[in-house]
C-alpha positions in Angstrom: 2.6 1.9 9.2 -0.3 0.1 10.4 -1.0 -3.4 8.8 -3.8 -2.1 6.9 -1.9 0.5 5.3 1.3 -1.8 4.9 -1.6 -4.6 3.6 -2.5 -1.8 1.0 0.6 -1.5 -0.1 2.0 -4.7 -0.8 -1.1 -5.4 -2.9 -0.6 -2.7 -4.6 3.4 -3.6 -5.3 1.7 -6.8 -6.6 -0.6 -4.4 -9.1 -3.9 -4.3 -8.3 -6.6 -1.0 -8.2 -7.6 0.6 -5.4 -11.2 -1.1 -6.4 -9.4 -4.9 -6.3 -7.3 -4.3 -3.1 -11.0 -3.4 -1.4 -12.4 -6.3 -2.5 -9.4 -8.4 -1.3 -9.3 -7.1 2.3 -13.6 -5.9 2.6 -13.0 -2.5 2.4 -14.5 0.6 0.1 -12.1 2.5 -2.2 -12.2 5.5 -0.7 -10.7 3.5 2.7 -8.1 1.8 0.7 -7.2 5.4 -0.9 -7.1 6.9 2.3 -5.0 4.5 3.4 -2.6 4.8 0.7 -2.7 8.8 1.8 -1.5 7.7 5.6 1.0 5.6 4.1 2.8 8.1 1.7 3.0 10.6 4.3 4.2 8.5 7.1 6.9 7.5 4.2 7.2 11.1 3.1 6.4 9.7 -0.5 5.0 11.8 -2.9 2.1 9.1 -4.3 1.5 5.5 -4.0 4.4 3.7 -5.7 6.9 6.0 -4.3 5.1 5.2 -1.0 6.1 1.5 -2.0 9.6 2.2 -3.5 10.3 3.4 0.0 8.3 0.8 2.1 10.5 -2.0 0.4 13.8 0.5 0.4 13.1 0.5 4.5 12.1 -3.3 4.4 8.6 -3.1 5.4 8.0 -4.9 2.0 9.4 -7.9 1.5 10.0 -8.6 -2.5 9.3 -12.2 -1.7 5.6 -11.0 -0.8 5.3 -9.3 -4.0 3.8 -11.9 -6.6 
C-alpha cells in the first residue's frame, strides 16, 4: 500500500468518515474513497473494514496506532 492509502486506513480503524479522514490529511472525499478502493483491492478485501481487518492481520496496522 502506499502511505496515503495505508494513512486512510488507519484513520478509518480509529472511526472516522471518509468526509473527517479528508479533512485530517487535505484531501476531497472522493480521493480518500478512491483510496480506500486501491487499498481493498491490493488487499483483495471486499470493502473498507475488511480492507482493515486484513491490513492489521498482515501488520501494516499497528493496533497501538488505532486510538
Amino acid at each position: 500500500l502506499t502511505k496515503s492509502e495505508r494513512n486512510c486506513l488507519v484513520w478509518c480503524a480509529c472511526g472516522k468518515t471518509s468526509v473527517e479522514i479528508g479533512k485530517i490529511l487535505s484531501l476531497s472525499e472522493h480521493t480518500v474513497n478512491h483510496y480506500f478502493t486501491l487499498s481493498a483491492t491490493k488487499l483483495g478485501a471486499t470493502n473498507r473494514t475488511h480492507a482493515v481487518a486484513k491490513a492489521i492481520k498482515v501488520g501494516l496496522i499497528d493496533l497501538d496506532e488505532i486510538n
